[in-house]
C-alpha positions as CSV (number, residue, x, y, z in Angstrom):
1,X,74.1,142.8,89.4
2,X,73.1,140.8,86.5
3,X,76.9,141.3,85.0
4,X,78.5,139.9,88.1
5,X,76.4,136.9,88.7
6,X,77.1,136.0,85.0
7,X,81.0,136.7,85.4
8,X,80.9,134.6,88.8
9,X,79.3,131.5,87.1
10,X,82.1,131.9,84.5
11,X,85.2,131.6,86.8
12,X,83.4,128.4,88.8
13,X,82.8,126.9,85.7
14,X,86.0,127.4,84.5
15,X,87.8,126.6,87.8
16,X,85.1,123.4,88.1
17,X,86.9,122.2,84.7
18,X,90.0,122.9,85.1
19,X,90.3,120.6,88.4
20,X,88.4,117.6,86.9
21,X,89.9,114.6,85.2
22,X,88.7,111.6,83.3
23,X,86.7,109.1,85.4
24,X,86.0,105.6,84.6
25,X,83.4,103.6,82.4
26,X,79.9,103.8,83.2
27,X,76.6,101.9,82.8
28,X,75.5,102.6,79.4
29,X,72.6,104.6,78.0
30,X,70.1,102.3,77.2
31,X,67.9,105.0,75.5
32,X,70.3,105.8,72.6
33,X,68.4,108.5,70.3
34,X,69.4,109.1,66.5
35,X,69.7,113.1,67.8
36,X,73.2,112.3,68.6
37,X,75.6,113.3,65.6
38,X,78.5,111.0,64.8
39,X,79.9,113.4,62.2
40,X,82.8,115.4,64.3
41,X,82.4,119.4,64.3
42,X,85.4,120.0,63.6
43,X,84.6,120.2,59.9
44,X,82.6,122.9,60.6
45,X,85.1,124.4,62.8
46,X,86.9,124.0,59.8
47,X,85.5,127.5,58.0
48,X,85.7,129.2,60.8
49,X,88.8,132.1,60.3
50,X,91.3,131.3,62.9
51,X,91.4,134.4,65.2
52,X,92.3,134.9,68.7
53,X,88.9,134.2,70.9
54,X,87.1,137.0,72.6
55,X,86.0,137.6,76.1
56,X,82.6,136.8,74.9
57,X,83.8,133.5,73.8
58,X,85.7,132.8,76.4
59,X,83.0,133.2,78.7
60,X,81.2,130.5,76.3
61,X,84.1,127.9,76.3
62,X,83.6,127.9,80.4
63,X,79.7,128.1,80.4
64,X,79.7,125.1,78.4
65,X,82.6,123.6,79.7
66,X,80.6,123.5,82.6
67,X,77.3,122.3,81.9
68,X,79.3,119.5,79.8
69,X,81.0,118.4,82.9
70,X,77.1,118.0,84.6
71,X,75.7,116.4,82.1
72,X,79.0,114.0,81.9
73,X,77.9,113.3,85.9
74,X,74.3,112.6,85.5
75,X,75.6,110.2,82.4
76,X,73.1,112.4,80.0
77,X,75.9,111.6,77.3
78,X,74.0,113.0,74.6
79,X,73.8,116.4,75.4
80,X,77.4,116.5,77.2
81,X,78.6,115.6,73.2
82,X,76.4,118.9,72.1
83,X,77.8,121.0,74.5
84,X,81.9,119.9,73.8
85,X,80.7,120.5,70.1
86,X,79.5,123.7,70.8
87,X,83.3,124.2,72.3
88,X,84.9,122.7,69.4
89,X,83.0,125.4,67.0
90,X,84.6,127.7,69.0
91,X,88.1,126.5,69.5
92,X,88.8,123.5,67.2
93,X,92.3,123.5,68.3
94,X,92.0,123.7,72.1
95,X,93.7,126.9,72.1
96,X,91.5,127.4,75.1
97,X,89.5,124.4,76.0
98,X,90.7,122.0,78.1
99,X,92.0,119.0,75.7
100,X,90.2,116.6,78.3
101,X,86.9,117.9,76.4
102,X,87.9,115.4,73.6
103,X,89.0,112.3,76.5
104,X,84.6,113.2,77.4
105,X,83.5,113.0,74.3
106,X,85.3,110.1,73.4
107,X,83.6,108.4,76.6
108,X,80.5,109.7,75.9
109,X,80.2,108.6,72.2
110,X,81.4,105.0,73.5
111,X,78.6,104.4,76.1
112,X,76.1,105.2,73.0
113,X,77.2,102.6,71.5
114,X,79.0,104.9,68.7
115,X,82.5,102.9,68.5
116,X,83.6,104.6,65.6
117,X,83.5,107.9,66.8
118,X,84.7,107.2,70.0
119,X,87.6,105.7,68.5
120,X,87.8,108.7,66.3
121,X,88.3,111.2,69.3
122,X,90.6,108.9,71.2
123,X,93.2,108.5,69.0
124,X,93.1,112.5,68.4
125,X,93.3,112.9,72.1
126,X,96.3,110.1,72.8
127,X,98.4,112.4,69.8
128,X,97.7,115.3,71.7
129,X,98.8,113.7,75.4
130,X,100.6,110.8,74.5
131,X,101.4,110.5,78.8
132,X,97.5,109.9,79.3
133,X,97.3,106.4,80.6
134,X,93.4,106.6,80.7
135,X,93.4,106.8,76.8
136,X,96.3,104.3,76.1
137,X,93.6,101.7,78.2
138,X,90.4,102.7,76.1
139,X,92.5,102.4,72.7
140,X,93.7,99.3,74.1
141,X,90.4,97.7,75.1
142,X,89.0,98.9,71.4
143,X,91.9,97.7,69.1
144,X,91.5,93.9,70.9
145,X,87.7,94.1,70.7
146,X,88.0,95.4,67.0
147,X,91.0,92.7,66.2
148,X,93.2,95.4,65.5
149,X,95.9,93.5,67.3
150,X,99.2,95.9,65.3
151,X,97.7,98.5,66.6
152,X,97.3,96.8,70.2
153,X,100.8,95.9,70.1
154,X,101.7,99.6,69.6
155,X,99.6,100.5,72.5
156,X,100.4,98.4,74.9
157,X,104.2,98.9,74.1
158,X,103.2,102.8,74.5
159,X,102.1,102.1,78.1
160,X,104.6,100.3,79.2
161,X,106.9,103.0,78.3
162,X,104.8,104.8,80.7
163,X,105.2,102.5,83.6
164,X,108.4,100.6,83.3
165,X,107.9,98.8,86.4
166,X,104.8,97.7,85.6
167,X,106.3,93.9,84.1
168,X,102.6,92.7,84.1
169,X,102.3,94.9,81.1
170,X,105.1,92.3,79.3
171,X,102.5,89.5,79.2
172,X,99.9,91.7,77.7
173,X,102.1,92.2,74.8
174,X,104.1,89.0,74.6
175,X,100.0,87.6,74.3
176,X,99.1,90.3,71.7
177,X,102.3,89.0,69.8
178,X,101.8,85.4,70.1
179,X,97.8,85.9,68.7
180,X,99.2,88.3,65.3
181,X,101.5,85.4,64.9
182,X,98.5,83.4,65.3
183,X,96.8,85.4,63.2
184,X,99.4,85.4,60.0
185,X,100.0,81.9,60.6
186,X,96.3,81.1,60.0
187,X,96.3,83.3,56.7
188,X,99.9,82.3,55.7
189,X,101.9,79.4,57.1
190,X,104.7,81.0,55.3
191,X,104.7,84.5,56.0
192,X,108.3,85.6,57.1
193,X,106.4,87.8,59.9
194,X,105.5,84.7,61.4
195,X,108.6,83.9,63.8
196,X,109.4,87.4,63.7
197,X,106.5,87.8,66.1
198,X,106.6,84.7,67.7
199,X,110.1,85.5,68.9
200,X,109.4,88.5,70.2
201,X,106.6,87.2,72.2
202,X,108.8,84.5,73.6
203,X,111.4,87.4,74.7
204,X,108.6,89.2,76.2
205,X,107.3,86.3,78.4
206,X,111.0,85.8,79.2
207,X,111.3,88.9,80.8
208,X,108.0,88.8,82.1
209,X,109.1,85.7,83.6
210,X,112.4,87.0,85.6
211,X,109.6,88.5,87.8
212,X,107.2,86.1,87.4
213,X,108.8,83.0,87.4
214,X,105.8,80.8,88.4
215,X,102.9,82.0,86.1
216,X,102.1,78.3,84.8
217,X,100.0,79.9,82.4
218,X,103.2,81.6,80.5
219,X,105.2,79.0,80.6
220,X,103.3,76.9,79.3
221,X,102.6,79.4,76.8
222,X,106.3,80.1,76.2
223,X,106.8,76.1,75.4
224,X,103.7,76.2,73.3
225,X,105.3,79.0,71.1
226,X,108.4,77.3,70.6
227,X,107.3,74.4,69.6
228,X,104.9,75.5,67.0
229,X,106.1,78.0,65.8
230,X,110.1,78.0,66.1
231,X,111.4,75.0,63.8
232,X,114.1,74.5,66.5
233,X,116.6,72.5,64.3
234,X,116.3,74.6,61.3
235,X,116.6,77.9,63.4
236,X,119.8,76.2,65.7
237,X,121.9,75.3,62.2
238,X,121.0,78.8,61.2
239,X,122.4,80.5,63.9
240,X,125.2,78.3,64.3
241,X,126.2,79.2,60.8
242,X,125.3,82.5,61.3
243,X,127.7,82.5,64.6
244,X,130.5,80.4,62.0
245,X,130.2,83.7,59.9
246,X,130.0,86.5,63.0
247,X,131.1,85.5,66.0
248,X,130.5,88.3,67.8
249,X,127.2,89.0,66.7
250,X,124.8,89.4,70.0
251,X,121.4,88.7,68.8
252,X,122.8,85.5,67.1
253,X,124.7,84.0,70.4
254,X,121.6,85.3,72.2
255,X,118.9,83.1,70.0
256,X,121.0,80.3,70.0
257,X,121.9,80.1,73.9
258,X,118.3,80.0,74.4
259,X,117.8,77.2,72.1
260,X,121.0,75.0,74.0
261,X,119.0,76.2,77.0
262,X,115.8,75.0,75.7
263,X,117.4,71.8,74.8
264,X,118.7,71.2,79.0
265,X,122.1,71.9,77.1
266,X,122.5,75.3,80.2
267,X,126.6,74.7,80.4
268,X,126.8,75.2,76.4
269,X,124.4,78.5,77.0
270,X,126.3,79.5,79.6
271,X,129.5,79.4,77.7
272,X,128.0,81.5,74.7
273,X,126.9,83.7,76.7
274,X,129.7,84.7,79.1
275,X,132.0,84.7,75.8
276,X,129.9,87.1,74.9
277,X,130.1,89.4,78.0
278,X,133.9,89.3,78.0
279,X,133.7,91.3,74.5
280,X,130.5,93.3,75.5
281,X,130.2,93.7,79.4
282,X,127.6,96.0,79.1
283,X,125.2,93.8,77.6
284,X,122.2,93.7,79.7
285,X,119.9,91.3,77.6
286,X,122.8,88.6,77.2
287,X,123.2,88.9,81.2
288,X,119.4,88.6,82.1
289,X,119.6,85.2,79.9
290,X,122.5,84.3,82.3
291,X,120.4,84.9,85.3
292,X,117.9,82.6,84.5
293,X,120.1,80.1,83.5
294,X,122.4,79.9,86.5
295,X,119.5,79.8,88.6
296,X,120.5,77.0,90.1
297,X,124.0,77.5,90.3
298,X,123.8,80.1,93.6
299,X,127.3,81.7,93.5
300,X,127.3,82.0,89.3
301,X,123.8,83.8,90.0
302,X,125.0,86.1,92.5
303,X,127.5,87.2,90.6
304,X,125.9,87.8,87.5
305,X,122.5,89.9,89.5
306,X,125.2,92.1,91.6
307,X,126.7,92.5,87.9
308,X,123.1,93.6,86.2
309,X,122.4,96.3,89.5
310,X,125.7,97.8,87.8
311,X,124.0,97.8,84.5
312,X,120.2,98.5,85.8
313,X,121.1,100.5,88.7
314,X,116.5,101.2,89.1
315,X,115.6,98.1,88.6
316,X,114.8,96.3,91.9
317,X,114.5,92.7,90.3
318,X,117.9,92.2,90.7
319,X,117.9,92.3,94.5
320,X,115.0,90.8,94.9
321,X,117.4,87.8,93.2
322,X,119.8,88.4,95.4
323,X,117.8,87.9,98.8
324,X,116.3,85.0,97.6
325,X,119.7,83.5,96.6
326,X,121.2,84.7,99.8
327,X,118.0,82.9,101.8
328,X,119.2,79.5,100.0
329,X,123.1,80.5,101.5
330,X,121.5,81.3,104.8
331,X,122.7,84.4,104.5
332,X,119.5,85.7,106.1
333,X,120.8,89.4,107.3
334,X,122.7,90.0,103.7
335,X,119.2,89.0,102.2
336,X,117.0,91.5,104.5
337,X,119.4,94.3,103.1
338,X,118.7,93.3,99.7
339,X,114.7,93.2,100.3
340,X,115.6,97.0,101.6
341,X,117.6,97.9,98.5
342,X,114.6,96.8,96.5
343,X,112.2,98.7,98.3
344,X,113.7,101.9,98.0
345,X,113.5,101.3,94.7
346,X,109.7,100.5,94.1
347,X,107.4,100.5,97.1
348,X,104.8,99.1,95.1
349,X,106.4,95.7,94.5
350,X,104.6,93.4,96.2
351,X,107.2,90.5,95.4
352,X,109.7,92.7,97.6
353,X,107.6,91.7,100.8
354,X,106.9,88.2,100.2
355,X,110.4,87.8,99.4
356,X,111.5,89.1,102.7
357,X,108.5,86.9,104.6
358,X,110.2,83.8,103.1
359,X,113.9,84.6,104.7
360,X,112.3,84.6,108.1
361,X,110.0,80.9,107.5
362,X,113.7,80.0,106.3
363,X,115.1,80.9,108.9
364,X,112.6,79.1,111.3
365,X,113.3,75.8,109.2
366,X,117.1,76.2,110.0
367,X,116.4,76.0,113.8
368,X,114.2,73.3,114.8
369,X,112.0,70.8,113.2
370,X,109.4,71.1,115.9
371,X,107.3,74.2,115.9
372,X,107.8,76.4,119.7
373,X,106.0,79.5,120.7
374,X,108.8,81.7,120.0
375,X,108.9,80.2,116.6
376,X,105.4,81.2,116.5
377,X,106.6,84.9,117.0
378,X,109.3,84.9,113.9
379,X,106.0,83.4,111.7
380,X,104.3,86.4,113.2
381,X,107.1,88.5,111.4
382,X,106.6,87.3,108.1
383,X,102.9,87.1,108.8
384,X,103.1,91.0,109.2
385,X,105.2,91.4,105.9
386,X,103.0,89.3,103.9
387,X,100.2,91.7,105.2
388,X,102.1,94.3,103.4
389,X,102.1,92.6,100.6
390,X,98.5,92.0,100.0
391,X,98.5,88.4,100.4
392,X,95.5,87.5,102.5
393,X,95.2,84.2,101.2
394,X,99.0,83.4,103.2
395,X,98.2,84.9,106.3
396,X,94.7,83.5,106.4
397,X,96.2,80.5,106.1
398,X,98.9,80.7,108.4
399,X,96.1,81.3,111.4
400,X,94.2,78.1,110.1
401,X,97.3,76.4,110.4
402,X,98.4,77.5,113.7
403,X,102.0,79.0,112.6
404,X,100.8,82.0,114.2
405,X,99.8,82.2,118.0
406,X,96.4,81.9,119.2
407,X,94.9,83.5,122.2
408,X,95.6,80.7,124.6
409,X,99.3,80.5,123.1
410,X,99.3,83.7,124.2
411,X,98.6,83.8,127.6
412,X,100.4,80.0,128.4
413,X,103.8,82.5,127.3
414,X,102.9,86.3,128.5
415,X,106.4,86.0,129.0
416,X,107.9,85.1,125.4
417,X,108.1,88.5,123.5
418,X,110.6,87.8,121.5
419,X,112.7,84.9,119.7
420,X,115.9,84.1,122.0
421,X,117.3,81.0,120.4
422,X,120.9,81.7,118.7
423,X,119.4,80.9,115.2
424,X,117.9,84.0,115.6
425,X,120.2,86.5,116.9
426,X,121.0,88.2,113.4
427,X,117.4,89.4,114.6
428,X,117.3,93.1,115.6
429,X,114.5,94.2,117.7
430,X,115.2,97.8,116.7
431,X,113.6,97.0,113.1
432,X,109.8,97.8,112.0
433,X,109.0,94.5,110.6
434,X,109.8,92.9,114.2
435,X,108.0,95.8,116.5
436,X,104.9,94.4,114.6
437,X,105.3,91.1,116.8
438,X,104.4,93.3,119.7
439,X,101.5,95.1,117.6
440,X,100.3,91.4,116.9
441,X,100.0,90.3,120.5
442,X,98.7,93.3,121.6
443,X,95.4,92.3,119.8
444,X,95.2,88.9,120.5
């Protein structure tokens, strides 16, 4: 009886570990006792002959496993680290342990207070699962805090690698490379490293930037960087020497298009550029440049976006350019396909519903200056697709304001379900975003 109670705890604890995952930071351990060992086992894992593990210690690698995964719940960190230690004796090379055991005792060393250590086992356990966001944060938050900031960039670089679409990620390391330029700057103003950091901040915030066009905060940043650390003149009859020398060279027309861009000179950029596409048409950083600089120009812009979707087929920036390009044209039904595109592409982009919010308040712009009820109603459209996006501040606002109906607009017009005027007829019923005008009135 004895046996099979044993060999039943065994299997839950092993099953109990095997489904768990890391969890999140916790309150730390005020009560921080000398009994806990920074010195890692694994030297004395070390003499141990390498030979394949028994039943017996099997059995031992789950027992523990599982009263380190209790002890990591009641955040009694001190005795989860013995217990993973007591693993590590037995399988130094996680031959059978869950890896994850080093993820916990990396946590658990940090909420003692025992950095180094922590740091120790986290940078073990990010070579061993290099996809392991979790890690890639904690390594991240450490490097800053230590002002480690090389090995921040590495890390942050790591995790956007990890989630591409994540372009928030780009001002995290365009900042990290702004503050080592910072940082060389301050110990040598003439360290060659200097603008090689700088610029790739500034290319960082200028992709960052394609997304998030008004962050003030960046651009401001990305003038800042310029200016102090970029000697513009010097740098523009470099290139342009350097461009005398080889004309086709990419990186060179790039730089320089951005500094005749910088300077208001955009037709001189543009021409750079586009020369530059003609002999490489596959270029996708020199055609990103172009987008932003034919912003303003709506057909040169169109062009060059439906151009980049050729190029950057996943990328759903590109059409979330085009719908709000097609908005301007009043193309409002080409820019709803767009928004559609884009969404299939990444749900998670917010920007994709507040984009297609802004071609129906376009729209309602296009047919009258005075606000009507049914006007009210296409409002209620975008109010339901900035819902979607998250932005509660917008549709707060837009009941304050009254672009929305009330309850008493309501019942003067039971009748009004829908927009009739003619503005409005590239308006299908049929789609989801207008079936919530009906949901909205229903709970009025």
């Amino acid at each position: 009886m004895k046996k099979t109670t044993v060999l039943l705890f065994a299997l839950v604890a092993f099953f109990s570990l095997v489904s768990c995952g890391p969890s999140g930071q916790t309150v730390k351990d005020d009560t921080v006792k000398e009994s806990v060992k920074e010195t890692p086992v694994e030297e004395t894992a070390a003499k141990i002959e390498k030979a394949p593990l028994t039943d017996d210690q099997k059995m031992e690698i789950n027992k523990y496993s599982s009263f380190a995964q209790t002890k990591r719940q009641q955040k009694k960190f001190r005795d989860m680290i013995e217990y993973i230690n007591q693993i590590l004796v037995i399988d130094p090379d996680f031959g059978y342990a869950k890896d994850i055991l080093l993820f916990w005792r990396g946590n658990g060393y940090e909420e003692l207070g025992l950095k180094d250590s922590a740091l120790t086992d986290y940078e073990r356990f990010a070579q061993i699962r290099p996809d392991h966001s979790q890690v890639l944060i904690q390594l991240d938050y450490i490097y800053v805090t230590n002002g480690e900031i090389e090995k921040a960039i590495d890390t942050a670089e790591k995790m956007y690698e990890l989630a591409p679409e994540d372009k928030t990620l780009l001002k995290k390391i365009g900042k990290y490379n702004y503050q080592h330029a910072e940082n060389l700057k301050a110990a040598d103003e003439n360290d060659p490293e200097i603008e090689e950091y700088a610029t790739t901040a500034i290319d960082n915030f200028e992709e960052y930037l394609e997304n998030y066009p008004e962050d003030e905060e960046i651009n401001n940043l990305q003038t800042y960087l310029i200016s102090k650390f970029l000697d513009q003149q010097a740098l523009k009859l470099k290139l342009e020497n350097n461009l005398a020398n080889n004309p086709e060279d990419a990186k060179t027309i790039e730089r320089l298009a951005a500094i005749y861009y910088d300077e208001g000179n955009s037709a001189k950029a543009s021409e750079l550029l586009e020369n530059l596409l003609t002999k490489q048409p596959n270029n996708l950083k020199a055609l990103k440049r172009l987008i932003r600089i034919t912003k303003n120009n709506i057909d040169k812009a169109i062009t060059y976006n439906k151009k980049a979707i050729t190029l950057d087929e996943a990328n759903e920036t590109y059409n979330i350019n085009l719908a709000k390009l097609y908005t301007e044209k009043k193309r409002f039904s080409d820019a709803r396909t767009e928004c559609i595109r884009a969404l299939s592409k990444n749900g998670r982009n917010s920007n994709v519903y507040k984009t297609w919010a802004a071609i129906y308040t376009e729209n309602i712009g296009e047919c009258n200056v005075n606000i009507e009820y049914q006007d009210k109603l296409v409002f209620v459209i975008a109010y339901g697709l900035y819902e979607k996006s998250g932005d509660t501040r917008r549709t707060h606002a837009m009941k304050e304001s009254g672009q929305v109906p009330s309850k008493s607009d309501f019942f003067t017009n039971k009748s009004t379900r829908l927009p009739s005027r003619d503005c409005y007829k590239w308006i299908n019923t049929e789609w989801d975003e207008v079936k919530y005008i009906e949901k909205f009135l229903n709970a009025l």
